[in-house]
KOLTILUM-760631 format. One record per residue (C-alpha): residue in three letters; z, y, x; chain. Coordinates in Angstrom, 2 decimals. Example, Ala and Ser with C-alpha at 12.3 -4.5 7.8 and 13.67 -1.06 7.14 Angstrom:
BEGIN
PT | rest | Z | Y | X | kette
PT | ALA | 7.80 | -4.50 | 12.30 | A .
PT | SER | 7.14 | -1.06 | 13.67 | A .
***
This chain:
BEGIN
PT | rest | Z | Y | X | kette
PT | UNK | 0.00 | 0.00 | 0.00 | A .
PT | UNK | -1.06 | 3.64 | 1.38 | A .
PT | UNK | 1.82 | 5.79 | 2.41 | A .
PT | UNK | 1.75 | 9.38 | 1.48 | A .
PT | UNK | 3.99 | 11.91 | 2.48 | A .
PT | UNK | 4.19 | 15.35 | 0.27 | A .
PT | UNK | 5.64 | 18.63 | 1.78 | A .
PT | UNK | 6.08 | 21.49 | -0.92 | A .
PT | UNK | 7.22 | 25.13 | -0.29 | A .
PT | UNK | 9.39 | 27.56 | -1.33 | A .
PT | UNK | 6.50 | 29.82 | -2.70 | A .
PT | UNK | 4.89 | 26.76 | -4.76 | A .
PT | UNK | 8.53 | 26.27 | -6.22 | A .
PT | UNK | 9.52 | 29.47 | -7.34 | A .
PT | UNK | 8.80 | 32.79 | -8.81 | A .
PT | UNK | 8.08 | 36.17 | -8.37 | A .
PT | UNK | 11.85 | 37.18 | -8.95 | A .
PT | UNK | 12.97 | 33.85 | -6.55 | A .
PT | UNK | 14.35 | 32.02 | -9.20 | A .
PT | UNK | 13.32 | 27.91 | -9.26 | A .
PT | UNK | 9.50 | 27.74 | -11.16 | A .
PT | UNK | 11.16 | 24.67 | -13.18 | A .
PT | UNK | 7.96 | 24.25 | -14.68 | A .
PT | UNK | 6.09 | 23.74 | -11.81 | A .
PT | UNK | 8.45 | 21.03 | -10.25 | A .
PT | UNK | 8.26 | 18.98 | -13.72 | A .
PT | UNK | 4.75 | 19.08 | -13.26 | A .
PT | UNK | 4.80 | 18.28 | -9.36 | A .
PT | UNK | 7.12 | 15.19 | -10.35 | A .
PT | UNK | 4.69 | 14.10 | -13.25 | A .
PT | UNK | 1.73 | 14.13 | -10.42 | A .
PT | UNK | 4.39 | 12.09 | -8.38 | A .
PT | UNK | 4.83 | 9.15 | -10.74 | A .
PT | UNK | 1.22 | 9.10 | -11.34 | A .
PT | UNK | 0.66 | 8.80 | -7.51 | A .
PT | UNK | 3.44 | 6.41 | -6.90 | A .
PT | UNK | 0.68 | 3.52 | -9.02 | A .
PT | UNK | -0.85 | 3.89 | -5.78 | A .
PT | UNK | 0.33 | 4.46 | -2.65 | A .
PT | UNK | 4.19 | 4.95 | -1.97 | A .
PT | UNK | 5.48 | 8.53 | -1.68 | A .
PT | UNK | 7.86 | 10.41 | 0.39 | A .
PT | UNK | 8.72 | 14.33 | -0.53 | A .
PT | UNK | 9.89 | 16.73 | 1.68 | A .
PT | UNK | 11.02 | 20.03 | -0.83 | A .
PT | UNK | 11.88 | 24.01 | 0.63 | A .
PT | UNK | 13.45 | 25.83 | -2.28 | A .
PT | UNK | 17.17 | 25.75 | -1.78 | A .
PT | UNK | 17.70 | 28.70 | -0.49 | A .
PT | UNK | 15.83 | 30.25 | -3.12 | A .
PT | UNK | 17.77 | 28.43 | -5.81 | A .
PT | UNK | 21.01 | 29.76 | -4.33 | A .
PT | UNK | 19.91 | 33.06 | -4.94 | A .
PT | UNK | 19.59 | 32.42 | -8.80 | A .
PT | UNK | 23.24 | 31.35 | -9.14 | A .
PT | UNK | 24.74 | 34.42 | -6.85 | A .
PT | UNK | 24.14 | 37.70 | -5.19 | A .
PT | UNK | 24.98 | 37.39 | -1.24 | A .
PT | UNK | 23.28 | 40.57 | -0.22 | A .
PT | UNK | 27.06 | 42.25 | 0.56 | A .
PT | UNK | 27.17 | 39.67 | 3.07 | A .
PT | UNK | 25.59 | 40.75 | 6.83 | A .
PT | UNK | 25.33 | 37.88 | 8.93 | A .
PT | UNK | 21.88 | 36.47 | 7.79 | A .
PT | UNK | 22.63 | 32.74 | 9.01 | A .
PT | UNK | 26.02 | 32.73 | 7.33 | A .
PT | UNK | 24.43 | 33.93 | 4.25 | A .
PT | UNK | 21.24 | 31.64 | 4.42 | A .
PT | UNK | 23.46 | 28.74 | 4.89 | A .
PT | UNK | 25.75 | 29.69 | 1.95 | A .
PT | UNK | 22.80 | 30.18 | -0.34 | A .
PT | UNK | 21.44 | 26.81 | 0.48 | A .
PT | UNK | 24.91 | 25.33 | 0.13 | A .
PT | UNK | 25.18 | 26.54 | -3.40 | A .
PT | UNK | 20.67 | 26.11 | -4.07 | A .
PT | UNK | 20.71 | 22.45 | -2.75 | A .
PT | UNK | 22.38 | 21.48 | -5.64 | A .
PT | UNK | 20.95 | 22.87 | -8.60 | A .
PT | UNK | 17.59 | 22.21 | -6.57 | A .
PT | UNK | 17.70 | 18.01 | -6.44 | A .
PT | UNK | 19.53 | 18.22 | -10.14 | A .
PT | UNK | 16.23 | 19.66 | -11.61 | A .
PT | UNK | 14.24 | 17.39 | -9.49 | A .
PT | UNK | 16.58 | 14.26 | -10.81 | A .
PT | UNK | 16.60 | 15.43 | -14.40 | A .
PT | UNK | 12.71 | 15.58 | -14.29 | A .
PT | UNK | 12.55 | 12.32 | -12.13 | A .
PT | UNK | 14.69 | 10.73 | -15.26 | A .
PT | UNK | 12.17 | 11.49 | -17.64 | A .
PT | UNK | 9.14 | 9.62 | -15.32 | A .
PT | UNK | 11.52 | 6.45 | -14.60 | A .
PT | UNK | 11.58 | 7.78 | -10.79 | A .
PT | UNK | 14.71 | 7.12 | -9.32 | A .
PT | UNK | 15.12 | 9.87 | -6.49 | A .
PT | UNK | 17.21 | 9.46 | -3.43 | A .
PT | UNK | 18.29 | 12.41 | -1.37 | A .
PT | UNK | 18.64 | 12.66 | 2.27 | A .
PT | UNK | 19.42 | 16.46 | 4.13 | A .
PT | UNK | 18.28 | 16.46 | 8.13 | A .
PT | UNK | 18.13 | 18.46 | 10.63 | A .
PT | UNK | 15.77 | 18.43 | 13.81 | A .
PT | UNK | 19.53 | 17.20 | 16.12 | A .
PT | UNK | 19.22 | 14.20 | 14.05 | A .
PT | UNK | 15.66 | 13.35 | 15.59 | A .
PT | UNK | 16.95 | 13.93 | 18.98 | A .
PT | UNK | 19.79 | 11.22 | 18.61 | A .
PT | UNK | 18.14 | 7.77 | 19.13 | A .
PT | UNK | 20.28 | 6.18 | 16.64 | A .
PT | UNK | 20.53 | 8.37 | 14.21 | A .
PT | UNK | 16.52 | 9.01 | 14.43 | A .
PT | UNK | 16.55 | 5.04 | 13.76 | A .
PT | UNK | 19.15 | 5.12 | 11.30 | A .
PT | UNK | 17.21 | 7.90 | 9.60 | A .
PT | UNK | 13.68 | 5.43 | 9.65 | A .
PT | UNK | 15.86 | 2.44 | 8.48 | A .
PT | UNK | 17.02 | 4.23 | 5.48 | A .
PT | UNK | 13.51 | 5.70 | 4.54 | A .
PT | UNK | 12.05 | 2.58 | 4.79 | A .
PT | UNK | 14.63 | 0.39 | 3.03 | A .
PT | UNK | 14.49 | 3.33 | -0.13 | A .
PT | UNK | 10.54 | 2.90 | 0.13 | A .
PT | UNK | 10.67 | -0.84 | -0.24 | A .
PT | UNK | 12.89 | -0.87 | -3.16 | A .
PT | UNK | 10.40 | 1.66 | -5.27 | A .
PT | UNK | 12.91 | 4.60 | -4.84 | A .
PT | UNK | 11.57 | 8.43 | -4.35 | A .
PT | UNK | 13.03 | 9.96 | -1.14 | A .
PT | UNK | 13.52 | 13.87 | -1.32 | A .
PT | UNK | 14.08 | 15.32 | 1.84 | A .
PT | UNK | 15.25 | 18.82 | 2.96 | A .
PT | UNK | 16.32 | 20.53 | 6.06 | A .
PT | UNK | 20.02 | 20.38 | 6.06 | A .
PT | UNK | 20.90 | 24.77 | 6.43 | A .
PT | UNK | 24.46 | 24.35 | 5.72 | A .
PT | UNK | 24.83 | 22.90 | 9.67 | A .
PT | UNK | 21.28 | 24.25 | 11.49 | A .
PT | UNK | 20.97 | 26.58 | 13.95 | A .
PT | UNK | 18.44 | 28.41 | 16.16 | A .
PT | UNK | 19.17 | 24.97 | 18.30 | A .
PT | UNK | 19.20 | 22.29 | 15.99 | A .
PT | UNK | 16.77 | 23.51 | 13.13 | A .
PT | UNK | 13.57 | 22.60 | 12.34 | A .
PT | UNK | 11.29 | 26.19 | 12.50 | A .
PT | UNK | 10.33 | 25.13 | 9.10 | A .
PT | UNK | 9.68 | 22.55 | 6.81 | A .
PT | UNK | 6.00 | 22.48 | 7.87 | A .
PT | UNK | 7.47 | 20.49 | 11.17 | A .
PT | UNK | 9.76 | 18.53 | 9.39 | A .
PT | UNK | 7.73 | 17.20 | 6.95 | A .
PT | UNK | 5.17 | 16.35 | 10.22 | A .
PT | UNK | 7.81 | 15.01 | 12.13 | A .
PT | UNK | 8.68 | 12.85 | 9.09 | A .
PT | UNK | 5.07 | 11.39 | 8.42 | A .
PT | UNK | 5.06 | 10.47 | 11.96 | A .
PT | UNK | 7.73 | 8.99 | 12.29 | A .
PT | UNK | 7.20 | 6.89 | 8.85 | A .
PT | UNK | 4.12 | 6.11 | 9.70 | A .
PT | UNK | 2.01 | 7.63 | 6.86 | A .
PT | UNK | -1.45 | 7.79 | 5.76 | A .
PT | UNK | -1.86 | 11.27 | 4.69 | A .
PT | UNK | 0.21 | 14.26 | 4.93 | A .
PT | UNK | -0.31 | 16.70 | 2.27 | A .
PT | UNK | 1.11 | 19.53 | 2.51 | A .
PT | UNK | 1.15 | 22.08 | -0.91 | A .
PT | UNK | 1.77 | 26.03 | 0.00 | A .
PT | UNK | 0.99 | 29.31 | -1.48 | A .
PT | UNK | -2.13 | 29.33 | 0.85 | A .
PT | UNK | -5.75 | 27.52 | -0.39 | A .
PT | UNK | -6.40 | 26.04 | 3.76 | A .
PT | UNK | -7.32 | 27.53 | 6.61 | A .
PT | UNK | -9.74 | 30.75 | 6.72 | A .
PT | UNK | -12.15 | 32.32 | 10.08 | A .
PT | UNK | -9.91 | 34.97 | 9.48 | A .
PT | UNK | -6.81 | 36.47 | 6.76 | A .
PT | UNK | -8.62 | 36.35 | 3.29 | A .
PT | UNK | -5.95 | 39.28 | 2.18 | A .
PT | UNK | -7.59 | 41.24 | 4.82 | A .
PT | UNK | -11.08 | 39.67 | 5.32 | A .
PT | UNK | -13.36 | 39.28 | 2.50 | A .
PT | UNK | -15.94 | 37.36 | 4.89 | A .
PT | UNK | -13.30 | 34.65 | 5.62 | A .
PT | UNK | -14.33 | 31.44 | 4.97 | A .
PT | UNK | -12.44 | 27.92 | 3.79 | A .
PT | UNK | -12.64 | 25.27 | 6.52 | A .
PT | UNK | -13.07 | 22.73 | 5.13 | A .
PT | UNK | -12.62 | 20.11 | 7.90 | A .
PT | UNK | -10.90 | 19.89 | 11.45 | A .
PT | UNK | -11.50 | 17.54 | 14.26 | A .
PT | UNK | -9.59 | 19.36 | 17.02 | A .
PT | UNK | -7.92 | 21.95 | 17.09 | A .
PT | UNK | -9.89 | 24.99 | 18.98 | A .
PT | UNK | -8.35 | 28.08 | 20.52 | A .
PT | UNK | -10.52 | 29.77 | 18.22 | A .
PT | UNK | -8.58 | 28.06 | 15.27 | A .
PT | UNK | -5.19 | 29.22 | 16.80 | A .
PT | UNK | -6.27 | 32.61 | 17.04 | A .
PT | UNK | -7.42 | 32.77 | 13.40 | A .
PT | UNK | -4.16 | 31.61 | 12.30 | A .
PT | UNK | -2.01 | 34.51 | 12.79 | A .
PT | UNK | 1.49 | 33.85 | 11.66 | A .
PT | UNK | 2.32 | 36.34 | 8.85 | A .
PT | UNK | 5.33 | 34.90 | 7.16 | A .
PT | UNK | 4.75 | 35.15 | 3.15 | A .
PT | UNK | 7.87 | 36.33 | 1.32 | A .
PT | UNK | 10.62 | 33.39 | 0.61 | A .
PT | UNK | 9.24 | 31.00 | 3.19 | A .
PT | UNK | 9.84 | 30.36 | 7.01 | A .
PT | UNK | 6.36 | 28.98 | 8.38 | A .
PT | UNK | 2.90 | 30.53 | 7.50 | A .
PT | UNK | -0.64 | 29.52 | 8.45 | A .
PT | UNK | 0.12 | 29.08 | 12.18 | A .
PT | UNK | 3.03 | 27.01 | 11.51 | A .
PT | UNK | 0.90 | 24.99 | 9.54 | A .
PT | UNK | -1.86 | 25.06 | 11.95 | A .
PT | UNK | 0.83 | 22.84 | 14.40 | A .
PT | UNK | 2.46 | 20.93 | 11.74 | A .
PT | UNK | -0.80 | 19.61 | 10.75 | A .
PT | UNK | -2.10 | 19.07 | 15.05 | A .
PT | UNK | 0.82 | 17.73 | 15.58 | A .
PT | UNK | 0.34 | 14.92 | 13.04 | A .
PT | UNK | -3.46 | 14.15 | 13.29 | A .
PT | UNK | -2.55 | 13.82 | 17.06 | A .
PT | UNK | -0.16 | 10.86 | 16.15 | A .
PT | UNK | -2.42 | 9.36 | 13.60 | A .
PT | UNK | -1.46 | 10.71 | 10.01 | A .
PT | UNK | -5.06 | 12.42 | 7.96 | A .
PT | UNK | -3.40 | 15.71 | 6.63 | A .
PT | UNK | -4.32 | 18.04 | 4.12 | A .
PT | UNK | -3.84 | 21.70 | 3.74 | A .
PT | UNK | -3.93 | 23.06 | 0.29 | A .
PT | UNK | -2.57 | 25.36 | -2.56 | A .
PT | UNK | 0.30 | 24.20 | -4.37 | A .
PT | UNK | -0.25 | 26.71 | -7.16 | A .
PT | UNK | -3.54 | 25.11 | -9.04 | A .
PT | UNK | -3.23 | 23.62 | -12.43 | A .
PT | UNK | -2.57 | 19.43 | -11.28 | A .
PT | UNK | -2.23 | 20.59 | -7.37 | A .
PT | UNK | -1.40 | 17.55 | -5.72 | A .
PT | UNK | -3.37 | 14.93 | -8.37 | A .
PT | UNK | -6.37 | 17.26 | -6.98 | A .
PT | UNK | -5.65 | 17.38 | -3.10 | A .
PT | UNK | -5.12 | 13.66 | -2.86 | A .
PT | UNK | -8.21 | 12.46 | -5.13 | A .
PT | UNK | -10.87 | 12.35 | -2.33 | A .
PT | UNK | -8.48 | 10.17 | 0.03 | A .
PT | UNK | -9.09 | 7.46 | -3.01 | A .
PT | UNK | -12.76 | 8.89 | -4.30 | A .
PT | UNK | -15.04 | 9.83 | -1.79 | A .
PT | UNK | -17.25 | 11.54 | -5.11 | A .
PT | UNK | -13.85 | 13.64 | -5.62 | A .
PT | UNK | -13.99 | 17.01 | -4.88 | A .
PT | UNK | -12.56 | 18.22 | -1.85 | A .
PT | UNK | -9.90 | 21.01 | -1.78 | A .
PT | UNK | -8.09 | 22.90 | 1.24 | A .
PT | UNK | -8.48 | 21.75 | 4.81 | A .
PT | UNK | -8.58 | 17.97 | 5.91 | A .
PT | UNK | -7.59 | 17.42 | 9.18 | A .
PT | UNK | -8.71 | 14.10 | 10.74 | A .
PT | UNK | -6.47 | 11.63 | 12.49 | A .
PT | UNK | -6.42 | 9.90 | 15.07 | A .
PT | UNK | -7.58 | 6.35 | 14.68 | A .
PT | UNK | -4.55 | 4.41 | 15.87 | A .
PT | UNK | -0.68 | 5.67 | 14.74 | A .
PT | UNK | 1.85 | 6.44 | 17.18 | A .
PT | UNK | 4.48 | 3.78 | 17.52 | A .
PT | UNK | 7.54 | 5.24 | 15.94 | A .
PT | UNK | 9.27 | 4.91 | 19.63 | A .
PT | UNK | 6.56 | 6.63 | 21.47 | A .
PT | UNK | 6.59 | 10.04 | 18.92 | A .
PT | UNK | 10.61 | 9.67 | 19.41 | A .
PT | UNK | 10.60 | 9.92 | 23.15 | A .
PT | UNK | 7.67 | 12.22 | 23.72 | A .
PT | UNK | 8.50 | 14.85 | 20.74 | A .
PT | UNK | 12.04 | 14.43 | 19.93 | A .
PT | UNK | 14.54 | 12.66 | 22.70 | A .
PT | UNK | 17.10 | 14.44 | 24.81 | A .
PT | UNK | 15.67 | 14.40 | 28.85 | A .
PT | UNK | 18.83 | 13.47 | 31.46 | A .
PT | UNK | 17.15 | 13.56 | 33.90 | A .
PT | UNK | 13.81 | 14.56 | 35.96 | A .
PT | UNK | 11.96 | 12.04 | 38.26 | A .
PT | UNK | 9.30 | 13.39 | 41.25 | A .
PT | UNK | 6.36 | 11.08 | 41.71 | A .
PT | UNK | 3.60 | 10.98 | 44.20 | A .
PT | UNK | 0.02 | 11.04 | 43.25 | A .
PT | UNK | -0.61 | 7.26 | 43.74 | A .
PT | UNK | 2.78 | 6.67 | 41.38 | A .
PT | UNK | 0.90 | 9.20 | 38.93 | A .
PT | UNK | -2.57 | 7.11 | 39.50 | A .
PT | UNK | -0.64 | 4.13 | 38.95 | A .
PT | UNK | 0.74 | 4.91 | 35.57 | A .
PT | UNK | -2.48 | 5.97 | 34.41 | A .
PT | UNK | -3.67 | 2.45 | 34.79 | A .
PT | UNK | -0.74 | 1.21 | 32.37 | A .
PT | UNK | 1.95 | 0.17 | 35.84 | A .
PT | UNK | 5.01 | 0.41 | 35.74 | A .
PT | UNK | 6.85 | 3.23 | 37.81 | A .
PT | UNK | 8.20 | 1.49 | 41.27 | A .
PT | UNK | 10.45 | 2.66 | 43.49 | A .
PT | UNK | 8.59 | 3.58 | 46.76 | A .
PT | UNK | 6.42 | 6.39 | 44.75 | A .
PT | UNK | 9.20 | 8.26 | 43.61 | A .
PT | UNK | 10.04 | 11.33 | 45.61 | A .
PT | UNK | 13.36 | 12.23 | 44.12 | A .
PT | UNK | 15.31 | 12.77 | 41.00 | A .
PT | UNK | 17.77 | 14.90 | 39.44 | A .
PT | UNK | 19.53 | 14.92 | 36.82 | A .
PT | UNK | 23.10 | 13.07 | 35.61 | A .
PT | UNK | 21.74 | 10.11 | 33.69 | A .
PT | UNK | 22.93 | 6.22 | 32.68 | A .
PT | UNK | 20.94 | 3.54 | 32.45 | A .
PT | UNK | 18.74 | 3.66 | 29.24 | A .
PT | UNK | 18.44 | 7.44 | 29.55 | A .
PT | UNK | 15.43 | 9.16 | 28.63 | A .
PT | UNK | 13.69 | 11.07 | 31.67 | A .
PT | UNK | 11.03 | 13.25 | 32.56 | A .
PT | UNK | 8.39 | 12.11 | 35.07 | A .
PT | UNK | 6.69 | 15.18 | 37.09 | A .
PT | UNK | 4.27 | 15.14 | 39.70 | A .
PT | UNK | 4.59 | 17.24 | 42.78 | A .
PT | UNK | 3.75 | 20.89 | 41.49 | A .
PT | UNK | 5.92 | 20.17 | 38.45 | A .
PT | UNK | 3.41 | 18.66 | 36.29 | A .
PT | UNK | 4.88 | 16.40 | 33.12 | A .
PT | UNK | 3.06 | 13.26 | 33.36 | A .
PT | UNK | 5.29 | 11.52 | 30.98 | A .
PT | UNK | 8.78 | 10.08 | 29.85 | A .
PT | UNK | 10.14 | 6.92 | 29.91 | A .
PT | UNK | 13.91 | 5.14 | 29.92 | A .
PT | UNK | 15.28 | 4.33 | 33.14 | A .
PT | UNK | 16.18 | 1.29 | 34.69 | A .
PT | UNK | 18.95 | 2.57 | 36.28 | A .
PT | UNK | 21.78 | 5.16 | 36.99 | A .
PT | UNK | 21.49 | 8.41 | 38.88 | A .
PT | UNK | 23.04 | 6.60 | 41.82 | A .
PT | UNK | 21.88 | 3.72 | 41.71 | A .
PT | UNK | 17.80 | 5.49 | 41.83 | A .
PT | UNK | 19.22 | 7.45 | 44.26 | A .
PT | UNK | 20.57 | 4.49 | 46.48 | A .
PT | UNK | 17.13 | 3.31 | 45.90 | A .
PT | UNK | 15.07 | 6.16 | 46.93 | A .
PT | UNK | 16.82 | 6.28 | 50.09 | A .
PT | UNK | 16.36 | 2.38 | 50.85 | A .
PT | UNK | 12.90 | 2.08 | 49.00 | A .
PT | UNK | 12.90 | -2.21 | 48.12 | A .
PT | UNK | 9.29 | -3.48 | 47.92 | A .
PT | UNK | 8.38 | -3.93 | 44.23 | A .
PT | UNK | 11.76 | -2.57 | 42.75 | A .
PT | UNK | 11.00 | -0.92 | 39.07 | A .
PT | UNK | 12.41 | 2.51 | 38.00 | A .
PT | UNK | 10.70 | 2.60 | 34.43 | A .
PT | UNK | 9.44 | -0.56 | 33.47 | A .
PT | UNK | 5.70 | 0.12 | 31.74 | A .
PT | UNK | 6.88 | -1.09 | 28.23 | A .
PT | UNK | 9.49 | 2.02 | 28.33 | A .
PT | UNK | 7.33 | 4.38 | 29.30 | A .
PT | UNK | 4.49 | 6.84 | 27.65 | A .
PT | UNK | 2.11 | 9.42 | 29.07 | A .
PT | UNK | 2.01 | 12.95 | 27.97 | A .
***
């Protein structure tokens, strides 16, 4: 069964005045059930600050985080009750799960995280994720739900990412300033041409606009996962965004960007987007030729390391002018690499190929 994961924003899901558009998340559900005959689905929601601000009137209150974090504290709520209450009413049962981007760094909880995705997918339950703002920071935060909803496909393994916004794709230039932009319709790679199109004006009630998107959507074509860029404010939105990844006749809406043929294994996009480095290793140029050709990384090319790391740690392989040429977990403890830099043993492993991955 396909596997589609659905990112809507705050603009899509609510009004003018800020308050919740209850009408439009009925409808968005309704869409949902339909699409759940086919393929399984995973939403990722914005909105609770925005519901906060229905229920009370912070603006007395000067330290923006403190108030953004109380808003979504008191939002969150009221936000997955209308989603439940509609759910009800389609026979969806909804599950909710609040992350933040520290809990993709942490191996276990990253796992724990897939594990519990996974199990509420098999058992025909709705997950409805949101960035947790009550605990995020500058540090620990997602820039916007744009990445976490990526991050999320990724590291689920989807088919398609769609994600629903106030914007219709992506434009050769700002359609509310250009009246010669034009839709494109389809991405292969990402140009620097693309990138400088996008400029990132923020639209009012949401944290990510088109350049946000622009990297959201990269990021997961890169690891594998189709994704589609279109407005969330059309009569049957998502019904209409997803019909040509079943009907080729459909038409096509937004911007499609293409994936990669072959996913990411779920380790790989944890250790090369997400994991915490201890540590940096040097490496010669034969080391870096020899992990090109799928080695592992021995002993007698590595130059030197830093870094105060345990075995199992996640570290950061460089070449000699600083280059990243990729991560992998190490075999061994800061001294005991060190103890084997020194004494370089024919044939001893520092990162064995299976636990390693190129950048």
């Amino acid at each position: 069964m396909e596997r589609i994961l659905v990112k809507v924003g705050t603009n899509v899901l609510t009004q003018k005045d800020g308050k919740l558009n209850k009408e439009r998340i009925a409808e968005l559900v309704a869409q949902i059930a339909v699409l759940r005959k086919k393929a399984q689905v995973i939403l990722v929601t914005s909105g609770a600050v925005g519901a906060g601000r229905e229920f009370r009137d912070l603006s007395k209150e000067k330290d923006p985080v403190i108030k953004k974090q109380m808003l979504a504290a008191i939002g969150q709520v009221r936000l997955f009750q209308v989603y439940a209450e509609n759910c009800a009413l389609q026979g969806v049962l909804p599950a909710q799960a609040l992350i933040t981007r520290y809990d993709f760094r942490q191996k276990e909880a990253y796992q724990n995280i897939q594990s519990t995705l996974e199990g509420l997918l098999q058992y025909d339950i709705l997950p409805i994720i949101n960035e947790n703002d009550v605990v995020s920071s500058a540090e620990t935060s997602f820039s916007d739900n744009d990445q976490l909803a990526a991050n999320t496909a990724v590291m689920m393994r989807c088919d398609l990412l769609v994600i629903l916004s106030n914007i219709q794709g992506f434009f050769t230039a700002d359609p509310s300033l250009n009246p010669n932009a034009k839709l494109i319709s389809q991405v292969e790679t990402v140009s620097p041409e693309l990138l400088a199109y996008c400029q990132d004006s923020l639209s009012s009630g949401g944290t990510g606009g088109m350049l946000s998107k622009l990297k959201a959507a990269e990021m997961a074509a890169k690891h594998g996962v189709k994704t589609i860029v279109s407005s969330g404010l059309i009569e049957r939105a998502l019904t209409q965004a997803v019909a040509p990844y079943f009907d080729k006749n459909a038409p096509k809406l937004g911007t499609t960007f293409l994936a990669k043929p072959k996913k990411s294994k779920i380790k790989k996009h944890w250790m090369t987007s997400h994991a915490e480095v201890a540590g940096v290793i040097t490496v010669d140029q034969g080391a870096v030729k020899a992990l090109k050709a799928n080695k592992s990384l021995l002993v007698v090319g590595v130059l030197k390391a830093r870094g105060n790391f345990a075995k199992g740690d996640v570290l950061m392989i460089e070449d000699e002018v600083g280059i990243r040429v990729g991560v992998g977990l190490s075999d061994h403890n800061q001294a005991e690499l060190d103890q084997l830099i020194q004494s370089k043993p024919q044939g001893a492993v520092v990162i064995h190929k299976n636990q390693l991955y190129l950048l």
